[in-house]
C-alpha positions in Angstrom: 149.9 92.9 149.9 150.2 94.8 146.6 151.0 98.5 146.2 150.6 99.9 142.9 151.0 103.6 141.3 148.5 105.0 138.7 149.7 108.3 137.6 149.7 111.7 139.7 149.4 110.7 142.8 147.0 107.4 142.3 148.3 104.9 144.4 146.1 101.4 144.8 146.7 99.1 147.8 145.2 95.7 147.6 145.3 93.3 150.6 143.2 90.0 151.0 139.5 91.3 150.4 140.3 94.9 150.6 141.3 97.5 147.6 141.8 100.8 149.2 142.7 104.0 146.2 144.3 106.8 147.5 143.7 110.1 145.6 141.9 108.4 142.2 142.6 111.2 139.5 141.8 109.2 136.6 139.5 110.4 134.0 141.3 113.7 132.8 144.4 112.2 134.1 146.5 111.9 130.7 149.2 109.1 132.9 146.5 107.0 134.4 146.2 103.4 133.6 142.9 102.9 135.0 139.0 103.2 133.7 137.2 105.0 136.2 134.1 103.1 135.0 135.5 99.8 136.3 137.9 100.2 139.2 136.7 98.2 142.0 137.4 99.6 145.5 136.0 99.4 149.2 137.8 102.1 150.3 138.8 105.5 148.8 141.4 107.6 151.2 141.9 111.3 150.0 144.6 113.8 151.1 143.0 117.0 150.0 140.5 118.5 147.9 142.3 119.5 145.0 140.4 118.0 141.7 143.8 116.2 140.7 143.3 114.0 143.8 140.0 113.5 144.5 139.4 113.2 140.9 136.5 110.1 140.4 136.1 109.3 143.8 132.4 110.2 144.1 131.0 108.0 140.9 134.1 105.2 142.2 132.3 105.5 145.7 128.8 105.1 144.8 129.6 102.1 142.1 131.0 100.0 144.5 129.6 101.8 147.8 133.3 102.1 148.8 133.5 104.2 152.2 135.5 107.6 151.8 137.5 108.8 154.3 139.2 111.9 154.3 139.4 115.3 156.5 137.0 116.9 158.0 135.3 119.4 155.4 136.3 117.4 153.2 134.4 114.4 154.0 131.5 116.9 154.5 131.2 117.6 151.4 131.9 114.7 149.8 128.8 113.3 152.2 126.8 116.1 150.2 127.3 114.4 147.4 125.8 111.1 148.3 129.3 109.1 149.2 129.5 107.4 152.8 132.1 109.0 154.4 134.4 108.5 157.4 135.6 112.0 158.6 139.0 112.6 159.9 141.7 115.1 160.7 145.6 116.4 160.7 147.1 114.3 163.6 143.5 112.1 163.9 144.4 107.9 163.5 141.5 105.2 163.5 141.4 101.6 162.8 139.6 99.7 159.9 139.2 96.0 158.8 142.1 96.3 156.5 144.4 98.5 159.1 145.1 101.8 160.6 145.1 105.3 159.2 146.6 108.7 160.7 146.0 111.8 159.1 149.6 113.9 159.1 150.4 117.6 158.5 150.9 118.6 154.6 152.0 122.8 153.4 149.6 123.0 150.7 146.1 124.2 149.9 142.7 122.3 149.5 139.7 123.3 147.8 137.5 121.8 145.1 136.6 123.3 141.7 133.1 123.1 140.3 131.5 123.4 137.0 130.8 127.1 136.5 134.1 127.7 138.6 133.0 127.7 141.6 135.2 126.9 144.1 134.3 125.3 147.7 137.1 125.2 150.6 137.8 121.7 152.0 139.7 122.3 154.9 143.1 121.5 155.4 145.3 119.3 153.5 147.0 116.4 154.9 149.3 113.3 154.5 148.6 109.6 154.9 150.2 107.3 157.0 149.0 103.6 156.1 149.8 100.2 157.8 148.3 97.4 156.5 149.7 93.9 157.6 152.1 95.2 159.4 153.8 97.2 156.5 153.3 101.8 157.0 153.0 103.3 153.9 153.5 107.3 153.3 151.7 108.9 151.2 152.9 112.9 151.6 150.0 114.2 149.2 151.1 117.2 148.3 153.1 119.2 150.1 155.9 121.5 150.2 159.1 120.5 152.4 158.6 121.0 156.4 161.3 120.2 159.1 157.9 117.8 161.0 158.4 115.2 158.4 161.6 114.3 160.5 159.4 113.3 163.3 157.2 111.7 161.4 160.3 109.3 160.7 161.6 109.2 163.7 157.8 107.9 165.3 157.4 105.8 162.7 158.4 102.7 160.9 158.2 103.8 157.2 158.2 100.6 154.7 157.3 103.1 151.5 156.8 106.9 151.1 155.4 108.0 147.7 156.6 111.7 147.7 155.7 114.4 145.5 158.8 115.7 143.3 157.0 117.6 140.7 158.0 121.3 141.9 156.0 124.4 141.1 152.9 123.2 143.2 154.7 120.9 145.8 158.2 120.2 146.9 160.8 119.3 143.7 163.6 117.0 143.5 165.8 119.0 145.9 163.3 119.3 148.6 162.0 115.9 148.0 165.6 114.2 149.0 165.9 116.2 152.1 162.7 115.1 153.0 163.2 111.7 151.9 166.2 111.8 154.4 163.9 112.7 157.1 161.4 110.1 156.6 163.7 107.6 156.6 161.6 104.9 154.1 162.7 102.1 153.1 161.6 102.3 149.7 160.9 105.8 148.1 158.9 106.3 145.4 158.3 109.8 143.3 154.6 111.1 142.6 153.2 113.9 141.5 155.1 114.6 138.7 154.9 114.6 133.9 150.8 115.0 134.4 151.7 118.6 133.4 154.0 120.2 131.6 154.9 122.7 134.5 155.7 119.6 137.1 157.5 117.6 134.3 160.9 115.7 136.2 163.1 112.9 135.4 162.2 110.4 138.2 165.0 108.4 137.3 167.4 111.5 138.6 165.3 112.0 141.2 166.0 108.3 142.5 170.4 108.5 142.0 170.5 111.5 143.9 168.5 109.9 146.9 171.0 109.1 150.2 168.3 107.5 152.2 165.9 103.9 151.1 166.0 102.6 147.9 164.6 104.9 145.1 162.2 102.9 143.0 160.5 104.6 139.9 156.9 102.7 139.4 155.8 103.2 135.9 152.3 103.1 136.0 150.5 99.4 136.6 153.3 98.2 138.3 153.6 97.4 141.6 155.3 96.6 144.9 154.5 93.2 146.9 155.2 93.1 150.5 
């Protein structure tokens, strides 16, 4: 299996047959690596609404009829726009050809912004716990620091966390090695962070301040084999 990180919060997991993207925020993404016009993926998982995650996931989708699945509203409305979906919720797992998925608790908002400025509400946001050949990954989305991610490492075997660090709209570098702590990963990798100038960080910091795993700054393209 091969885990790689994209920018923002794009994380790609390929195993066997299966590519699964989690949040693709690539065109408009200024860090991403990727052409939105020829990633390949049969599944797309989303966290939350927020156009900075689900980015191309609905022209992604229909290109390569990927299934989407991501909470409830969410889903909804992403099945508006002509994806196939898989709805799901906060605490909700299921199993798929290429593993098992649970849906976590994540403090932030989620709503997506249209042309015109509408805005529609998707629900609630969440995290993503991902085994895949036996390896969990944990992907926090975004989220600010909350005393549940200890049980979340306590229930659970985490292999690699991708956890935001970029401050102003999710945890920062403080928060983010408390929670690291609490997750208990074995690797731990920082997301969400340098897209903007008001969540720019030094990852590299972030990663000789952590206590718990092994801190592993991804620049983008590369990638972790299991």
């Amino acid at each position: 299996m091969k885990v790689s990180y994209h920018g923002h919060s794009a994380v790609k997991v390929e195993s066997g047959e299966h590519t699964i993207l989690i949040d693709p925020f690539i065109t408009g993404n200024p860090l991403s690596d990727l052409n939105a016009d020829e990633v390949k993926a049969n599944y797309i998982l989303l966290t939350h609404g927020h156009n900075d995650h689900v980015g191309d996931t609905v022209e992604i989708a229909k290109r390569n009829d990927a299934l989407v699945i991501a909470p409830n509203e969410l889903a909804d409305y992403l099945g508006y726009k002509g994806v196939r979906v898989h709805n799901m919720h906060i605490g909700g797992s299921r199993e798929f050809d290429f593993g098992k998925v649970k849906f976590t608790q994540a403090f932030h908002g989620s709503s997506f912004e249209e042309e015109g400025g509408k805005i529609i509400y998707t629900g609630m946001p969440g995290g993503i716990l991902l085994t895949v050949e036996g390896k969990t990954i944990y992907h926090l989305g975004d989220t600010a620091l909350f005393t549940d991610l200890k049980m979340y490492g306590e229930m659970n075997d985490i292999d690699l966390a991708f956890i935001p660090i970029g401050d102003n709209f999710t945890m920062g570098p403080d928060d983010a090695v408390v929670a690291a702590d609490w997750i208990n990963a074995k690797i731990v990798v920082p997301i969400h962070y340098n897209t903007f100038p008001v969540i720019e960080q030094n990852p590299e910091e972030f990663v000789k301040r952590l206590r718990t795993g092994e801190g592993k700054v991804l620049q983008v393209g590369n990638k972790i084999e299991f």
